[in-house]
C-alpha positions in Angstrom: 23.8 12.0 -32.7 23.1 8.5 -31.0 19.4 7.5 -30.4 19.7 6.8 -26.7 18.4 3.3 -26.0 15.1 3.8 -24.3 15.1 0.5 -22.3 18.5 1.9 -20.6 17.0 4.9 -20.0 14.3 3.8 -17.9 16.6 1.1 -16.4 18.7 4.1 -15.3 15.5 6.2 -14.5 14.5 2.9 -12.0 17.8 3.0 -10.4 18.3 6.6 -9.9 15.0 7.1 -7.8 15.7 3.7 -5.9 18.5 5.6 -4.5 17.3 9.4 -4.3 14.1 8.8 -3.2 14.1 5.2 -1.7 11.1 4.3 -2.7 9.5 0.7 -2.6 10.6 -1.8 -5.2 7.2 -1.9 -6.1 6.5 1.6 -6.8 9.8 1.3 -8.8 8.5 -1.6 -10.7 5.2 0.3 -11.4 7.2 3.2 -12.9 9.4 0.9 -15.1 5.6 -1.0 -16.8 4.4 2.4 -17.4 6.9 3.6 -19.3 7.8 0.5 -21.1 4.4 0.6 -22.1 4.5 4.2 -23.5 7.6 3.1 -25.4 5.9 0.8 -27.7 3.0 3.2 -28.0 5.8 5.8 -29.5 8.0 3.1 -30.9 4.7 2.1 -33.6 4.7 5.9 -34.2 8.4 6.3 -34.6 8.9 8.7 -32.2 11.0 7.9 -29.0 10.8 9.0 -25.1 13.2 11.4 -25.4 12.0 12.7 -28.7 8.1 12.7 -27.8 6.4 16.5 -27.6 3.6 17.5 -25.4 1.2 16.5 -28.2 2.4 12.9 -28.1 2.1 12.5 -24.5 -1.2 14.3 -24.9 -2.6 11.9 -27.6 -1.4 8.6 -25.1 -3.3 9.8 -22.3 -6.4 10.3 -24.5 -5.4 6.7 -26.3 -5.6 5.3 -23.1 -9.1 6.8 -21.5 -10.4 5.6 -25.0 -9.4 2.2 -24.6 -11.1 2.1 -21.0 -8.2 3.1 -18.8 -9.9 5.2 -15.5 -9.0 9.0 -15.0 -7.2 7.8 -11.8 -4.9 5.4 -14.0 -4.4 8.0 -16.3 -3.6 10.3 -13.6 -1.0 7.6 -12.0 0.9 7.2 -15.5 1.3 11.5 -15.6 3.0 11.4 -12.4 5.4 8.5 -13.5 5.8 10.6 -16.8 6.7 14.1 -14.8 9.1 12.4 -13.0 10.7 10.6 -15.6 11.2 14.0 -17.5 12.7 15.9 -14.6 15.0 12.8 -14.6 15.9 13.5 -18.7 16.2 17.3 -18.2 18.5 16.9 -15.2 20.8 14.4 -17.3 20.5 17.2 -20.0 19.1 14.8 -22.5 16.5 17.0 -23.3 16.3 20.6 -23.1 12.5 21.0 -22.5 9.9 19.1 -20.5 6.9 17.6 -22.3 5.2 17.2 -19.3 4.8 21.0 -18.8 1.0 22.0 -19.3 -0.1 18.4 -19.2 -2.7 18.3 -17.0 -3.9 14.8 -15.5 -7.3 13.8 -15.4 -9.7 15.2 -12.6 -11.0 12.3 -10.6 -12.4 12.4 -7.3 -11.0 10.0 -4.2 -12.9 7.3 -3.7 -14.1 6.1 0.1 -11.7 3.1 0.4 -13.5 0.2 1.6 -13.9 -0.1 5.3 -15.2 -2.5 7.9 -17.8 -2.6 11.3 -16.3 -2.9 14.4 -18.4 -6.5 14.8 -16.9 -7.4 11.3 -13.5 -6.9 12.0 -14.1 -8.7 15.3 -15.3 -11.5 13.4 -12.4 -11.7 10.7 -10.0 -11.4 14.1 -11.8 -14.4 15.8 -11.8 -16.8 12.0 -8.5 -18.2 12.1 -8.2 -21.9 13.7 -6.2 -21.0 16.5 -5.5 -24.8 17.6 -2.7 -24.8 14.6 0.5 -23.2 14.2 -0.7 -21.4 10.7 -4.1 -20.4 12.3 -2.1 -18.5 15.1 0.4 -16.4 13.2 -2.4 -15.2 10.8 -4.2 -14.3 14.3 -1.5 -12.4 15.4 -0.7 -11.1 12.0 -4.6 -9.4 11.7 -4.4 -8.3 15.5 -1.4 -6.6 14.5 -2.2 -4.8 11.0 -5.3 -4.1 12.7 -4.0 -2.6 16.0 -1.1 -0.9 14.4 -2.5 0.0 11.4 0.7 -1.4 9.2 0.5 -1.0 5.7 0.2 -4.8 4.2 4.3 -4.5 3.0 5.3 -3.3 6.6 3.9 -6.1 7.9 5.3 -8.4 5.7 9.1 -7.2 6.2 8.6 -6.5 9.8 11.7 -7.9 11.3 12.3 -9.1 14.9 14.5 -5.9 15.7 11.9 -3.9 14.8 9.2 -5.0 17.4 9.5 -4.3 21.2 6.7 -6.4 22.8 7.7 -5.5 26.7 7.3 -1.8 25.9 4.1 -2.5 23.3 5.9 -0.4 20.0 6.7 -0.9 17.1 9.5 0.5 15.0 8.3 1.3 11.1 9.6 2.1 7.9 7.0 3.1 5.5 7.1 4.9 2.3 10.7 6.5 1.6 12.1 4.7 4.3 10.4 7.1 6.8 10.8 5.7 10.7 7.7 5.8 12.4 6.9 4.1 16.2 3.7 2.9 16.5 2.0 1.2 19.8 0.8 -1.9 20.0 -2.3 -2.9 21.5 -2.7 -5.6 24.7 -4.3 -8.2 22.6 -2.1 -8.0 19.3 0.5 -7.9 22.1 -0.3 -11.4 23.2 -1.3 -12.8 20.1 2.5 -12.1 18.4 3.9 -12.9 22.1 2.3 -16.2 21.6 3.7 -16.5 18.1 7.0 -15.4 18.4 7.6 -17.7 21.4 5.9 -20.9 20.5 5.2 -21.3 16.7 7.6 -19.2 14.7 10.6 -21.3 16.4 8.6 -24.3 15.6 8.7 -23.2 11.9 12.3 -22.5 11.6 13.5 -25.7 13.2 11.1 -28.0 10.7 12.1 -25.9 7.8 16.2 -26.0 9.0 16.0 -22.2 8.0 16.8 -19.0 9.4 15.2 -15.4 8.9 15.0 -12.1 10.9 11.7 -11.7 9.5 8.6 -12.3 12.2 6.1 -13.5 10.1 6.9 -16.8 8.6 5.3 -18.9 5.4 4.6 -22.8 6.3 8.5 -23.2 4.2 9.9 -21.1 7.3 10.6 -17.6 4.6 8.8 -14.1 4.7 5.8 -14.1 3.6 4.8 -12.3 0.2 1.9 -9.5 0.4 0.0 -11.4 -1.9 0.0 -14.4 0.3 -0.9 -12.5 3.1 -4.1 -10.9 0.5 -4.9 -14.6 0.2 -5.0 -14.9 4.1 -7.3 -12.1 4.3 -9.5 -13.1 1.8 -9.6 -16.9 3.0 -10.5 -15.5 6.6 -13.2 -13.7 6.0 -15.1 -15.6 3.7 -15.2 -18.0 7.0 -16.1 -15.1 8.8 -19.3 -14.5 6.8 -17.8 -11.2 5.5 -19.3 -10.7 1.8 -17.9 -6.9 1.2 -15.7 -5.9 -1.4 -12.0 -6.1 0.8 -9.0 -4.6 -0.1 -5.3 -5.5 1.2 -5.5 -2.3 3.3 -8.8 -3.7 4.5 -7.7 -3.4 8.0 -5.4 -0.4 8.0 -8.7 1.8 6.8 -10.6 0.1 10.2 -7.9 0.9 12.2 -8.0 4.7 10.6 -12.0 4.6 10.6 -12.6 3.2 13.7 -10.2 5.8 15.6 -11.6 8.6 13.6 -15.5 7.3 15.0 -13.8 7.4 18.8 -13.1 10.9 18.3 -9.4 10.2 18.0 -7.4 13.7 16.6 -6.6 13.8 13.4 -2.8 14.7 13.5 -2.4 11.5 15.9 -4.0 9.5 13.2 -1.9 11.1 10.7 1.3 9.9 12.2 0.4 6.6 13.3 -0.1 6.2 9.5 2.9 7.6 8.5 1.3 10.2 6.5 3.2 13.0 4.7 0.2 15.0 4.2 -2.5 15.4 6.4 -4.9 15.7 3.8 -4.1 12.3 2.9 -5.3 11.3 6.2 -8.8 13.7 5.7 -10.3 11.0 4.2 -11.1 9.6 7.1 -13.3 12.1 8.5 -15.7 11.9 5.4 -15.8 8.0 5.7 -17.0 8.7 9.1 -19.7 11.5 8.3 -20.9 8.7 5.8 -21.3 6.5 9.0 -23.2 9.1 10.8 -25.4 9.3 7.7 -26.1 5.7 7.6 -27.1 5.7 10.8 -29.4 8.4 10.7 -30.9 6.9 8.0 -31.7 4.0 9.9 -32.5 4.6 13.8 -33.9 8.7 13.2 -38.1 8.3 12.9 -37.7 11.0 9.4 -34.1 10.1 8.5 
């Protein structure tokens, strides 16, 4: 029988799930590194991906916590591997899952990093609004912030997609889900002021065209980690000295909302989440809030 080529088979892996589950080329990309790099850990024990046992994928997981990998990690790479072997069995290139009894490391979620309402004020207000660059990255942070985009939906966030005169946007998160989200007065007038004065402005110096709103200085989309950059660059000016992510702003906009008694199904689709539980999270955040504050104003907190 012929050894099937184990680079194919995770090129063919990639492309299936692009197209059955349209998820985001970076997710895609993710599962492809995490499987090429279980391949050279079986490869140097002569044993292949569609050849490796439970034990095998047992000892890699435990390989990796022992080289320093985090249980979360380690928990990331299971998923990618339980996927993967549904994908063999259903091509009938294996007649038994590995995967099955494989459990993934417990770890516990982790508070993502949030901002005050007077930092994210001050981020908003940082950029030199006098320049062309220093407006679209106003508008861009009014936006993510009011809208609570994930950092790749604003990025690709094309012109058909926004209605300014009725204040909404029209999404596509993760598997291509459609979501409308509103737009609040200022973000509203900060992309109004973009979109009508600076990102023509662009396209005409450049001599280029794109549907996309958010332009680089060279007049083409902009990349996420540009955009990080942006963030990063802004509120260093702003004073800010926590620890940021790129969903920085998206957890505000959640956090913030949460604090003003918003509900938490509303929150949960202006998110785009599947799961409410995913959007749960929030709530705790905001407990930790109260519990700051306690701490500080309450005479025996």
């Amino acid at each position: 029988m012929i050894k099937p080529d184990s680079g194919k088979l995770i090129q063919q892996f990639q492309h299936t799930i692009l197209i059955e589950r349209g998820l985001a080329k970076n997710t895609i990309s993710a599962y492809g590194s995490d499987l090429k790099l279980l391949n050279r850990w079986l490869d140097s024990k002569s044993v292949s991906l569609v050849t490796a046992e439970r034990s095998d994928l047992m000892e890699y997981l435990a390989h990796r916590l022992s080289t320093g990998a985090s249980a979360r990690s380690s928990a990331r790479i299971l998923s990618t591997l339980k996927r993967f072997y549904a994908f063999l069995l259903d091509q009938r290139l294996i007649t038994r899952d590995p995967t099955i009894l494989v459990d993934a490391p417990r770890v516990g979620r982790p508070l993502p990093d949030s901002l005050t309402e007077d930092e994210v004020n001050r981020l908003l207000d940082a950029p030199d609004v006098t320049t062309a660059l220093g407006v679209r990255d106003r508008a861009m942070l009014e936006l993510i912030y009011a809208s609570g985009l994930r950092v790749s939906e604003l990025v690709t966030l094309t012109l058909d997609q926004i209605n300014l005169g009725q204040g909404a946007l029209r999404v596509f998160g993760k598997g291509n889900k459609e979501r409308l989200v509103p737009v609040g007065d200022t973000a509203n007038h900060w992309v109004s002021r973009y979109c009508d004065q600076e990102r023509p402005r662009c396209l005409e110096q450049n001599r280029t065209q794109s549907s996309v709103v958010f332009l680089s200085r060279r007049g083409t989309g902009m990349t996420r980690q540009a955009f990080w950059h942006t963030v990063k660059r802004h509120a260093v000016a702003a004073g800010i000295r926590k620890k940021l992510s790129p969903h920085t702003l998206r957890h505000a906009f959640a956090t913030h909302l949460v604090n003003h008694d918003a509900d938490l199904r509303v929150v949960q689709l202006l998110l785009g989440h599947s799961n409410l539980s995913t959007t749960q999270i929030y709530t705790h955040i905001a407990r930790e809030r109260f519990k700051v504050l306690h701490r500080e104003h309450h005479p025996r907190g």
